[in-house]
Residue frames relative to the residue before (quaternion, step in Angstrom):
aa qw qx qy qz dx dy dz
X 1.0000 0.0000 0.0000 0.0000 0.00 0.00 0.00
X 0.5788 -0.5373 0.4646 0.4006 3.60 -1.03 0.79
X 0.1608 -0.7403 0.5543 0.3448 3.63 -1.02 -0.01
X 0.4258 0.4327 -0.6669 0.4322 3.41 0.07 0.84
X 0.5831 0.4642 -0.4346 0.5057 3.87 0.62 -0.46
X 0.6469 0.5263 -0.3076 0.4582 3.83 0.70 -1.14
X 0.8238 0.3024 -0.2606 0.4024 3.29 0.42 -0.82
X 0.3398 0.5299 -0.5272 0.5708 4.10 1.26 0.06
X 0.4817 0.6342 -0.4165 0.4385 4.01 0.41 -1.12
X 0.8748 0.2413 -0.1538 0.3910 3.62 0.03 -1.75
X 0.5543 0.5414 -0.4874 0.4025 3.60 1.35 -0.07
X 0.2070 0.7534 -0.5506 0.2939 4.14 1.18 0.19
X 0.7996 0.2731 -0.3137 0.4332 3.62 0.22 -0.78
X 0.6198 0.4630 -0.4545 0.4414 3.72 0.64 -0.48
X 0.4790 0.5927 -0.4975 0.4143 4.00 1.37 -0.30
X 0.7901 0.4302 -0.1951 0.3907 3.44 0.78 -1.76
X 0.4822 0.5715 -0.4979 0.4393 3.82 0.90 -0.11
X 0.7045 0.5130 -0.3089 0.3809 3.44 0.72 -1.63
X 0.6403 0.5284 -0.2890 0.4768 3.68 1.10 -0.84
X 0.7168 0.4132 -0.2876 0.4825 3.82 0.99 -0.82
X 0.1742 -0.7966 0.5732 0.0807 3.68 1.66 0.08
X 0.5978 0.5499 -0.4422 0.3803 3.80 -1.46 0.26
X 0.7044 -0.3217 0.2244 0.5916 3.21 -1.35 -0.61
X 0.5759 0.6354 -0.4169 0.3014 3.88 0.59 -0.41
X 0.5189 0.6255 -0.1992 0.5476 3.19 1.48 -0.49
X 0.8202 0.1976 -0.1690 0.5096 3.41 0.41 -1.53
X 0.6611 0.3171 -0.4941 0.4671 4.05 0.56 0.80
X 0.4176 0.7421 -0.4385 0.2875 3.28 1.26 0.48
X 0.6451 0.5870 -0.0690 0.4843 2.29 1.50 -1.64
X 0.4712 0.7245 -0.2266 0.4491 3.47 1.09 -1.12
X 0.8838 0.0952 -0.1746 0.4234 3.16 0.66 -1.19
X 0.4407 0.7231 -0.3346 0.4135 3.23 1.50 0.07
X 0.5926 0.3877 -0.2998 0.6392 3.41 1.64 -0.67
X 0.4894 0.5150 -0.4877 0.5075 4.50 0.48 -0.63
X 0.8145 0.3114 -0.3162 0.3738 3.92 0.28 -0.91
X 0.4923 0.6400 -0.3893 0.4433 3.79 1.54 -0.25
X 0.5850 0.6227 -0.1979 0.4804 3.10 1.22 -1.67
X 0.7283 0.6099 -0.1864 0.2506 3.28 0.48 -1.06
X 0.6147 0.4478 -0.1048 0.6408 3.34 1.86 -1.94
X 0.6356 0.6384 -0.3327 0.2789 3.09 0.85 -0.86
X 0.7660 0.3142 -0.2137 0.5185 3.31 0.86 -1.48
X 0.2292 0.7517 -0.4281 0.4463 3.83 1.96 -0.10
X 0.8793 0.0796 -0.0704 0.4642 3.60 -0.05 -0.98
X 0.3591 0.7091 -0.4669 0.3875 3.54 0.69 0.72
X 0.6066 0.6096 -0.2469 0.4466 3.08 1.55 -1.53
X 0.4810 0.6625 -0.4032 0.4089 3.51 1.24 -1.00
X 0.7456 0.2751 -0.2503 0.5529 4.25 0.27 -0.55
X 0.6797 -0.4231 0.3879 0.4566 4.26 0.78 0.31
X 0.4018 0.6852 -0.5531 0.2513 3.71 1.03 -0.06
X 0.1887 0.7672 -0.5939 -0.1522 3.51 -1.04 -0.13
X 0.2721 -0.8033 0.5288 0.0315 3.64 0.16 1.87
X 0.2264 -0.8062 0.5036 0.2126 3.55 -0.52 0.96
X 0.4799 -0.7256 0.4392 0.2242 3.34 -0.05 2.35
X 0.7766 0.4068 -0.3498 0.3304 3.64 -0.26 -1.49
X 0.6189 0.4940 -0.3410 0.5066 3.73 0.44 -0.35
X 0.6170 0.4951 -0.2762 0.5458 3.59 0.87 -0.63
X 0.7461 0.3797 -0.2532 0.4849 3.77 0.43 -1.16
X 0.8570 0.2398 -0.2447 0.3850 3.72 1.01 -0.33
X 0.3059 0.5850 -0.5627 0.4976 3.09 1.65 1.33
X 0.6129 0.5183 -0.3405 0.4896 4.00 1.18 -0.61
X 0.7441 0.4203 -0.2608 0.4491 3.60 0.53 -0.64
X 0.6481 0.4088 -0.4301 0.4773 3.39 0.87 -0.51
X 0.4965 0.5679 -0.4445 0.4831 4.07 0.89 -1.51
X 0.8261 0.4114 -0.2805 0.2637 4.15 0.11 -1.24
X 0.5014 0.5960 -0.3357 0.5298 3.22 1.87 -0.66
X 0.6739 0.4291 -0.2382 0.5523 3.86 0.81 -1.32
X 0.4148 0.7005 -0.4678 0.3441 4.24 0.65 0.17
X 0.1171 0.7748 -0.6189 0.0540 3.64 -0.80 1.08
X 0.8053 -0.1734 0.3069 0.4766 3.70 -0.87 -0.91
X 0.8401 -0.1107 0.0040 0.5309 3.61 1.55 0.07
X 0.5359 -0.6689 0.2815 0.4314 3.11 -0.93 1.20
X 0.3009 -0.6034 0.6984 0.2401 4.20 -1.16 1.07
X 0.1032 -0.8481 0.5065 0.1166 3.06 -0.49 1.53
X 0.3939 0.7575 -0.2695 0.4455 3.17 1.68 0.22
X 0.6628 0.2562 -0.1969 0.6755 3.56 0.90 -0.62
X 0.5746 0.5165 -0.4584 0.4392 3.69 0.23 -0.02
X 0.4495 0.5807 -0.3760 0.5651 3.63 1.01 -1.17
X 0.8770 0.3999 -0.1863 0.1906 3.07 -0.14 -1.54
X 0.7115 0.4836 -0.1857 0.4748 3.24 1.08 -0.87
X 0.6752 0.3299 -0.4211 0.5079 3.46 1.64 0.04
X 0.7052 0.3795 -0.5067 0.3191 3.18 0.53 0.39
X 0.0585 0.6307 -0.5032 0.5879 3.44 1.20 1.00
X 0.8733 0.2739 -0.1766 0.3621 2.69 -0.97 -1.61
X 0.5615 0.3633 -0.3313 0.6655 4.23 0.73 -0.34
X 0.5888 0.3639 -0.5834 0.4249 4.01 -0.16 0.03
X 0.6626 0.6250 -0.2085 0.3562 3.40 0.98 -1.54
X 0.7077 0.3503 -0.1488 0.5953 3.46 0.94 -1.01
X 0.6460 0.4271 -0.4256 0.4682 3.76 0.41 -0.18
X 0.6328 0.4725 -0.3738 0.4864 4.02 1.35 -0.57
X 0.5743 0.4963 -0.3874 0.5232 3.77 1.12 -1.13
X 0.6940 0.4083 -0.4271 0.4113 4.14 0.58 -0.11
X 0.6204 0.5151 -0.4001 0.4355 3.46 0.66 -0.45
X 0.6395 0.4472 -0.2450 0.5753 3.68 1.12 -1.07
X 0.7758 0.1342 -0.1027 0.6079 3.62 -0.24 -0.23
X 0.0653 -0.7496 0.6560 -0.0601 3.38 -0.53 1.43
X 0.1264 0.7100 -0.5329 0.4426 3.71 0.97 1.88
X 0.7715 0.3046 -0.0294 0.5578 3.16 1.09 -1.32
X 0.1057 -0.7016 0.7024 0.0565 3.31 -2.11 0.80
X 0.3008 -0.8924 0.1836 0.2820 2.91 -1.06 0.24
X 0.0064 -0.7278 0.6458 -0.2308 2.78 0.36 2.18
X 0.6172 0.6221 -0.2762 0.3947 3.36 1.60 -1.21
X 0.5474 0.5655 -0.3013 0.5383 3.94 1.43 -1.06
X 0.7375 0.3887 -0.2918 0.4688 3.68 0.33 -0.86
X 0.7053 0.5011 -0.3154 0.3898 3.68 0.98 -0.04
X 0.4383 0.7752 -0.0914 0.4456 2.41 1.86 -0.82
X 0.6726 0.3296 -0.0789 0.6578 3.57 0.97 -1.57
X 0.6322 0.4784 -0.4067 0.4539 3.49 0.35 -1.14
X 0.6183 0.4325 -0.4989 0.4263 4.53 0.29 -0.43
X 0.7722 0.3099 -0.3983 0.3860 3.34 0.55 -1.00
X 0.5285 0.5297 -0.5632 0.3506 3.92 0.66 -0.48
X 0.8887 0.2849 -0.2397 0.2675 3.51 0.24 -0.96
X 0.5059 0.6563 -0.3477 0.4388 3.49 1.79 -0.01
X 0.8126 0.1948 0.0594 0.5461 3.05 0.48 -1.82
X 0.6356 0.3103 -0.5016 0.4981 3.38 0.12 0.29
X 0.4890 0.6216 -0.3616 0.4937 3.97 0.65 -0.46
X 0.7009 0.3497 -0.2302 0.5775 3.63 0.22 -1.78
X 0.3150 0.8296 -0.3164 0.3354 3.75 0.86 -0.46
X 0.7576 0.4497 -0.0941 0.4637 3.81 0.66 -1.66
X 0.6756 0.3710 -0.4141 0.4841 3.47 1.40 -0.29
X 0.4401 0.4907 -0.5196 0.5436 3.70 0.70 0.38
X 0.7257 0.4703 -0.3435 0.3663 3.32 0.06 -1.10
X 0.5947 0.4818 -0.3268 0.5545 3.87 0.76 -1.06
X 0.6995 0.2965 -0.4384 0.4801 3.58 -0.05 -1.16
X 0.6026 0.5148 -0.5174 0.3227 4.30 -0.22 -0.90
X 0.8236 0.2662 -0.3844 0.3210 3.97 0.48 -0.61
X 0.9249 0.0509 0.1207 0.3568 2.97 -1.85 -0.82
X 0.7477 -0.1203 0.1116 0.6435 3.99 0.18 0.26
X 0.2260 0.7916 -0.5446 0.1604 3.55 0.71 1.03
X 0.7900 0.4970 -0.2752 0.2307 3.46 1.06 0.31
X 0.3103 0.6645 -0.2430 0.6350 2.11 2.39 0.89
X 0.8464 0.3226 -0.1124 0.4086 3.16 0.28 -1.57
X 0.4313 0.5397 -0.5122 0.5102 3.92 1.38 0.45
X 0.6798 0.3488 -0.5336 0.3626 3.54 0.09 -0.14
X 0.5114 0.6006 -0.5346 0.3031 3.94 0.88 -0.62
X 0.3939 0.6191 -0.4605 0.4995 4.37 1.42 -0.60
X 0.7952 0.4813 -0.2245 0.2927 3.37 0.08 -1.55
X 0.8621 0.1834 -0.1716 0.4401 2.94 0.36 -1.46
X 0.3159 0.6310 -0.5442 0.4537 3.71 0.80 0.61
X 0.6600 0.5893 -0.1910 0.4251 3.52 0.34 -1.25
X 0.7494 0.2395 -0.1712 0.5931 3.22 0.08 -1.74
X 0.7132 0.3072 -0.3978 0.4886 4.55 -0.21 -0.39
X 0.6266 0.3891 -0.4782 0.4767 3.72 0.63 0.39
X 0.4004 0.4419 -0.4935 0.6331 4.08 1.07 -0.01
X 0.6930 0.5897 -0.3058 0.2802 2.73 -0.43 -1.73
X 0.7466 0.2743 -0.1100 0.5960 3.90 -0.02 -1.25
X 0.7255 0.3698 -0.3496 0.4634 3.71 0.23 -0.39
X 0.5196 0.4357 -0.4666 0.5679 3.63 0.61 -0.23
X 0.7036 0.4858 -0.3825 0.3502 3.91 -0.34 -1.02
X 0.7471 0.4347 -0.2801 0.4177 3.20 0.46 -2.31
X 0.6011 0.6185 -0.3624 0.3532 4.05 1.04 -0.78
X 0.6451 0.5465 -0.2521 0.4708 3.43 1.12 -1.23
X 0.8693 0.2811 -0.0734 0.3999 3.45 0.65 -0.98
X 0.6101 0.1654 -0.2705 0.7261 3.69 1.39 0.04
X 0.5469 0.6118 -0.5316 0.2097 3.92 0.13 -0.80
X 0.0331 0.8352 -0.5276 0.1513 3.24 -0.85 1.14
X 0.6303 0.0404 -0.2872 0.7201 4.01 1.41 -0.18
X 0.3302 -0.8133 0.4265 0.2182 2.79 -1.79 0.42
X 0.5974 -0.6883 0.2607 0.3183 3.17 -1.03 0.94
X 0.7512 -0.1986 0.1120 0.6195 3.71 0.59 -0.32
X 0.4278 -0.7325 0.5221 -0.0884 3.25 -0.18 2.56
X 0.7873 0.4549 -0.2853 0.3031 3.57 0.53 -0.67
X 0.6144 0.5566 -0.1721 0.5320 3.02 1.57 -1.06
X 0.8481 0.0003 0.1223 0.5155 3.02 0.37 -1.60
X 0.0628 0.8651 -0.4442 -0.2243 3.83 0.54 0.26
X 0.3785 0.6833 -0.4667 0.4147 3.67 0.58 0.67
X 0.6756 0.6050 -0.2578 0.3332 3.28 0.69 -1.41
X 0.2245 -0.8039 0.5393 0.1118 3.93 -0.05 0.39
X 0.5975 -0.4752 0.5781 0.2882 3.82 -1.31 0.47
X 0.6913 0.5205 -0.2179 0.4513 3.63 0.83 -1.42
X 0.6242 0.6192 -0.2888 0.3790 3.03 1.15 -1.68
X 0.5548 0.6479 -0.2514 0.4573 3.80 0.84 -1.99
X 0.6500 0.6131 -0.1966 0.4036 3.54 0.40 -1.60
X 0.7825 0.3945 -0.0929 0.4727 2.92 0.24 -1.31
X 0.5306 0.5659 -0.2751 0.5679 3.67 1.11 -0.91
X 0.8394 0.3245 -0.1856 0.3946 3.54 0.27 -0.70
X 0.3800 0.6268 -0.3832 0.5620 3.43 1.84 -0.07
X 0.7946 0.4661 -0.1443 0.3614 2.96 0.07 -1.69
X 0.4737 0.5390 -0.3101 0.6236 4.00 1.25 -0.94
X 0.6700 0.5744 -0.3150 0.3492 4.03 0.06 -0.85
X 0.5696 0.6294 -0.2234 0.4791 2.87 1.09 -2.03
X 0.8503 0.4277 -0.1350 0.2753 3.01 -0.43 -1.93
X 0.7252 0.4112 -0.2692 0.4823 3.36 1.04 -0.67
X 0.3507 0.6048 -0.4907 0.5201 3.98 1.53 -0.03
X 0.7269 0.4629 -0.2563 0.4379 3.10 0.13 -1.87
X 0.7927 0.3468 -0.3512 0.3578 3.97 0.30 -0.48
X 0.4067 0.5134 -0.4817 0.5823 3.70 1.79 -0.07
X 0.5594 0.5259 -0.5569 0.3168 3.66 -0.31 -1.03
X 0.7902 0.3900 -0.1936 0.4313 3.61 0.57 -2.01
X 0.6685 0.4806 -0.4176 0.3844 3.53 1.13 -0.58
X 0.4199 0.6469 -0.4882 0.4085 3.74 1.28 -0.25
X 0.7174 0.5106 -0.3125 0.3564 3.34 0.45 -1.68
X 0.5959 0.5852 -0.3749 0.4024 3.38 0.58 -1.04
X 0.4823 -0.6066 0.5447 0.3207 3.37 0.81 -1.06
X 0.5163 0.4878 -0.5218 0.4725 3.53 0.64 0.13
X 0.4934 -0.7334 0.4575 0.0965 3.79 -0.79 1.97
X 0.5426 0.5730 -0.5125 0.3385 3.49 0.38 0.41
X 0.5331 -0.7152 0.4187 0.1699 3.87 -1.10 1.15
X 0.7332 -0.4464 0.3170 0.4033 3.70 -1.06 0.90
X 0.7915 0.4939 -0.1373 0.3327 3.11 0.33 -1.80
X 0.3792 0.5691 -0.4340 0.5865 3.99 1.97 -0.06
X 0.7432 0.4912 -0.3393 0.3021 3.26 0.30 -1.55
X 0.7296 0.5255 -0.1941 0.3922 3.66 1.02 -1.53
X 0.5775 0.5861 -0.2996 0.4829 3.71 1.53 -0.67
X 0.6082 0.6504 -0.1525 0.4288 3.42 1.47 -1.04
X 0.5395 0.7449 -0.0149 0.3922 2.99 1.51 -1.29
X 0.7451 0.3373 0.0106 0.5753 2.74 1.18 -1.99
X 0.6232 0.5555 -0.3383 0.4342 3.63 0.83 -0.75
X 0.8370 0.3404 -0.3041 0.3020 3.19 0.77 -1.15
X 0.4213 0.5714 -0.4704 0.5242 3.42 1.66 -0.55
X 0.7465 0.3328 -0.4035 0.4112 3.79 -0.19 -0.19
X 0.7675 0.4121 -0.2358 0.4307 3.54 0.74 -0.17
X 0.5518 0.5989 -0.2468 0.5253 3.04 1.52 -0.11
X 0.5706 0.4158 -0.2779 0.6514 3.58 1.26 -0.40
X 0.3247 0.4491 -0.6336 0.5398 4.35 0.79 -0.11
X 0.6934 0.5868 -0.3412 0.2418 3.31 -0.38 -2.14
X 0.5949 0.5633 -0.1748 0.5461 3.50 0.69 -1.49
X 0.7623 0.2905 -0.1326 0.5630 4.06 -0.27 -1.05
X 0.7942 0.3523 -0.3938 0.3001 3.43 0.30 -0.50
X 0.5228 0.5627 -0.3064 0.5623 3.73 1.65 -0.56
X 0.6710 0.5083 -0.3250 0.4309 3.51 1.12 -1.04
X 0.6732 0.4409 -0.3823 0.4541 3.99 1.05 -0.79
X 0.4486 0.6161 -0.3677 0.5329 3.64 1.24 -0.55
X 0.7113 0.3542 -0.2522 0.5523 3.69 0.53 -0.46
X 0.5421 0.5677 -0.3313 0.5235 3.52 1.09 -0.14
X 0.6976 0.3600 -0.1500 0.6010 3.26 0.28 -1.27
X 0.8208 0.0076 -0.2865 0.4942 3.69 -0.48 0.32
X 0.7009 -0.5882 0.3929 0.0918 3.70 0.31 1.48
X 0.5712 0.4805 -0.4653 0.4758 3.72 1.02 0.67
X 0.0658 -0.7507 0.5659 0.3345 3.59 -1.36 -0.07
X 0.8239 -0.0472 -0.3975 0.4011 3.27 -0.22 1.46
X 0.7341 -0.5577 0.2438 0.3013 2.95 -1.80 1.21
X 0.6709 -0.2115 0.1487 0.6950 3.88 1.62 -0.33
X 0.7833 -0.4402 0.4388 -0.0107 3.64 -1.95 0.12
X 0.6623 0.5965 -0.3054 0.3350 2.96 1.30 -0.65
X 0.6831 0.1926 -0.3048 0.6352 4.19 0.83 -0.38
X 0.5917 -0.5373 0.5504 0.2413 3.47 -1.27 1.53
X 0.9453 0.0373 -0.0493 0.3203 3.06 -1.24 0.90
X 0.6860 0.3165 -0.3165 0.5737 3.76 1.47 0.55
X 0.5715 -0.5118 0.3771 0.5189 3.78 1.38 -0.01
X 0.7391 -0.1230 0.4388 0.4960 3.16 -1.64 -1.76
X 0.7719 -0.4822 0.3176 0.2660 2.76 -1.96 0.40
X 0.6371 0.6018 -0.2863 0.3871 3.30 2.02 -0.60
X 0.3327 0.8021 -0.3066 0.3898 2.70 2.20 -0.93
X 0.9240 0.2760 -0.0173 0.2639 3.13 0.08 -1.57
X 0.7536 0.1950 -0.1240 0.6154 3.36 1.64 -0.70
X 0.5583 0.6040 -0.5434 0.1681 3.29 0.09 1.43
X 0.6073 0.3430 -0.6275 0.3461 3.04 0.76 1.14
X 0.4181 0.6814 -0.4339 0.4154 3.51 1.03 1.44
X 0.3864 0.7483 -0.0876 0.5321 2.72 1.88 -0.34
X 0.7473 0.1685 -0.1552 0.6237 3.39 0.98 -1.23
X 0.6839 0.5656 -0.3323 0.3193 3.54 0.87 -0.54
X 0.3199 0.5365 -0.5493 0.5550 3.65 1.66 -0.20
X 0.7054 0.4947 -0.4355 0.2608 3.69 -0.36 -1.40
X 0.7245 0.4005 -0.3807 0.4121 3.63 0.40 -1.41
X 0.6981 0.4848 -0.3846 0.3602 3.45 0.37 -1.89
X 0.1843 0.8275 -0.3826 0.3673 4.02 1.01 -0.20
X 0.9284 0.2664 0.0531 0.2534 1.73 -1.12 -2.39
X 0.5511 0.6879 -0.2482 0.4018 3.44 1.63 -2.08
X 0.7664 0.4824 -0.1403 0.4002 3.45 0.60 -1.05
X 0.7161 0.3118 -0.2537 0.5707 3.66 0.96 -0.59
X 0.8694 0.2012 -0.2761 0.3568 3.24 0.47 -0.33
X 0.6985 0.3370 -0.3588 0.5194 3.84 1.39 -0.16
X 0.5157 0.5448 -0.2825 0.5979 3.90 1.18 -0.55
X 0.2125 0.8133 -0.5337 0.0924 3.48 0.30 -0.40
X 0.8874 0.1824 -0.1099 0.4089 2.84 0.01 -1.42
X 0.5263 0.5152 -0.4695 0.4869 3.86 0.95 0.01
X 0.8965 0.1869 -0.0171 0.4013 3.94 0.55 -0.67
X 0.7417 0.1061 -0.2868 0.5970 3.50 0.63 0.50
């Protein structure tokens, strides 16, 4: 079997968490961000970094244990700055570490776990078991269409340094295709009955396909800068978990954000 086919195969459970929504969902996630966390600070080491994992892995577990219906930005505050009292004393003792290593350190969980973060958060409100898949399937039909529309019309490229595959056409397309898909899932989310207009769904669409490709370039220059090509091994034929979900990563953030603070009133 191809492994890019093999490895879609191993993304089955992250399909069936998203369907069992709840707490199954939000330690899915949990650990889905401990193994990001993990490659991540994995290939940092590659330039002399040395991120001080355990302080990292139990700023995620505690932030996921302290998760409700919205991010408490109040204890977050708090617990990272903890977590910098903690890491600025573990540098003075143990003079292993600098703090390039503390800022990497914070910087996995800000952009792992608190990022991977937004699908709990989407699924906890008002038709959240609906509106987590709009994360998903933004993401995966904006790859999806940008990979194709790139192969077969892509012709300049969009950003040679980072990524030099990636195509202008390709983007385009990616962000067509992210639109589409997410109309098509308002249409059904209308039926259901869940009161929220087309034109949310189609704006959504568009944001994330454009932000979802940041996701994409920005994990991809991060792979640049520390000289590896993929973030780890673990889904056949797509790398690491960063490999695969980071432009899901950014789309948890918008579809979020879109929803609490311009959607308001139709969904939370």
């Amino acid at each position: 079997m191809n492994n890019r086919y093999l490895g879609a195969v191993t993304l089955i459970p992250f399909v069936l968490i998203l369907f069992l929504g709840g707490i199954y969902l939000k330690y899915g996630i949990m650990i889905i961000s401990l193994v990001g966390m993990y490659e991540f600070y994995k290939v940092t080491k590659t330039k002399h970094l040395n991120p001080i994992n355990i302080v990292g892995y139990l700023l995620c577990i505690i932030y996921y244990i302290s998760l409700k219906t919205e991010v408490n930005y109040k204890f977050l505050f708090f617990t990272i700055i903890v977590s910098i009292f903690m890491l600025l004393c573990i540098l003075v003792v143990d003079i292993e570490y600098n703090f390039l290593d503390i800022v990497v350190t914070l910087f996995g969980f800000l952009y792992i776990a608190l990022f991977f973060s937004m699908i709990t958060l989407v699924n906890k409100g008002l038709y959240g078991n609906y509106m987590v898949w709009l994360i998903v399937i933004s993401a995966w039909c904006c790859d999806t269409c940008a990979y194709y529309t790139g192969k077969f019309f892509g012709k300049k490229k969009l950003c040679p340094k980072v990524s030099p595959k990636k195509t202008v056409e390709g983007a385009i397309g990616g962000v067509i295709g992210s639109a589409i898909a997410c109309s098509l899932f308002g249409s059904f989310a209308i039926i259901m009955g869940i009161p929220m207009p087309l034109y949310h769904y189609i704006i959504l669409g568009i944001l994330s396909g454009v932000f979802c490709q940041f996701g994409d370039l920005a994990a991809s220059s991060i792979k640049r800068y520390t000289k590896v090509k993929d973030y780890g091994n673990l889904i056949p034929g797509h790398g690491g978990i960063l490999d695969r979900f980071d432009s899901i990563l950014f789309s948890g953030v918008v579809v979020y954000y879109y929803l609490v603070f311009v959607a308001a009133i139709y969904v939370y």
